[in-house]
C-alpha positions in Angstrom: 6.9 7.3 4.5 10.2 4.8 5.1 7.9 1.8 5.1 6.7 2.7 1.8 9.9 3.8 -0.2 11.4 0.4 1.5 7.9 -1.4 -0.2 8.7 0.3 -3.2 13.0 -0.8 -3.1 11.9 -4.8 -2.7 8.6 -4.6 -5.0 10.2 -6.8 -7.4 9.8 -9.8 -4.9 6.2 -8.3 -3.7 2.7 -10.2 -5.0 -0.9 -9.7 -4.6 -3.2 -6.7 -5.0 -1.6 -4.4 -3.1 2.2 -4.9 -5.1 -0.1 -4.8 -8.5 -1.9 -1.2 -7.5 1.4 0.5 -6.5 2.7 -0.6 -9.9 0.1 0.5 -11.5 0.5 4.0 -10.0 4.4 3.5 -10.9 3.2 3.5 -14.9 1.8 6.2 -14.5 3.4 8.4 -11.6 6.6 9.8 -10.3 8.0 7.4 -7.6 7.6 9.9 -4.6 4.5 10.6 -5.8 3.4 6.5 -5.2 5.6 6.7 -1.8 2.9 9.3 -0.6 -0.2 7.2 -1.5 1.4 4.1 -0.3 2.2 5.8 3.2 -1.2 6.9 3.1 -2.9 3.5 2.4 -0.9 2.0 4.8 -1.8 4.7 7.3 -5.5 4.2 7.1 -5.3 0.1 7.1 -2.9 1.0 10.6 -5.3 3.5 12.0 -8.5 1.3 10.8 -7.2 -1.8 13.2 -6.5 0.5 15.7 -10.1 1.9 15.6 -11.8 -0.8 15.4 -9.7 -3.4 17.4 -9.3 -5.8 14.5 -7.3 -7.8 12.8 -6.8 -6.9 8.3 -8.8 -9.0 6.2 -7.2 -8.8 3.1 -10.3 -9.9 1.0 -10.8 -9.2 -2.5 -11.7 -5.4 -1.8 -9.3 -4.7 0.7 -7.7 -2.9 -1.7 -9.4 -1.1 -3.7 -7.8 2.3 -4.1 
């Protein structure tokens, strides 16, 4: 949760898809409600590499919510 409210405090520097889907939540959501679904996203790209012993590949999917 920390990681992604400190995401959300320096998104104004952020690019790419992931900084264009959590503002697109922002327009429509209440901030803590983003912070959850950020955590979470970044939660299942952690636990993903961990599983699977990999490294993120950011391709144009990756991140698709």
């Amino acid at each position: 949760m920390q990681c992604a409210r400190v995401y959300l405090m320096g998104l104004e520097r952020q690019t790419g898809a992931l900084a264009d889907w959590v503002r697109q939540l922002l327009a429509r959501h209440h901030c803590n409600r983003v912070v959850c679904a950020l955590a979470n996203k970044l939660a299942r790209i952690a636990w993903s590499i961990a599983a699977h012993h990999d490294e993120f590949k950011a391709g144009p999917g990756a991140m698709n919510a």
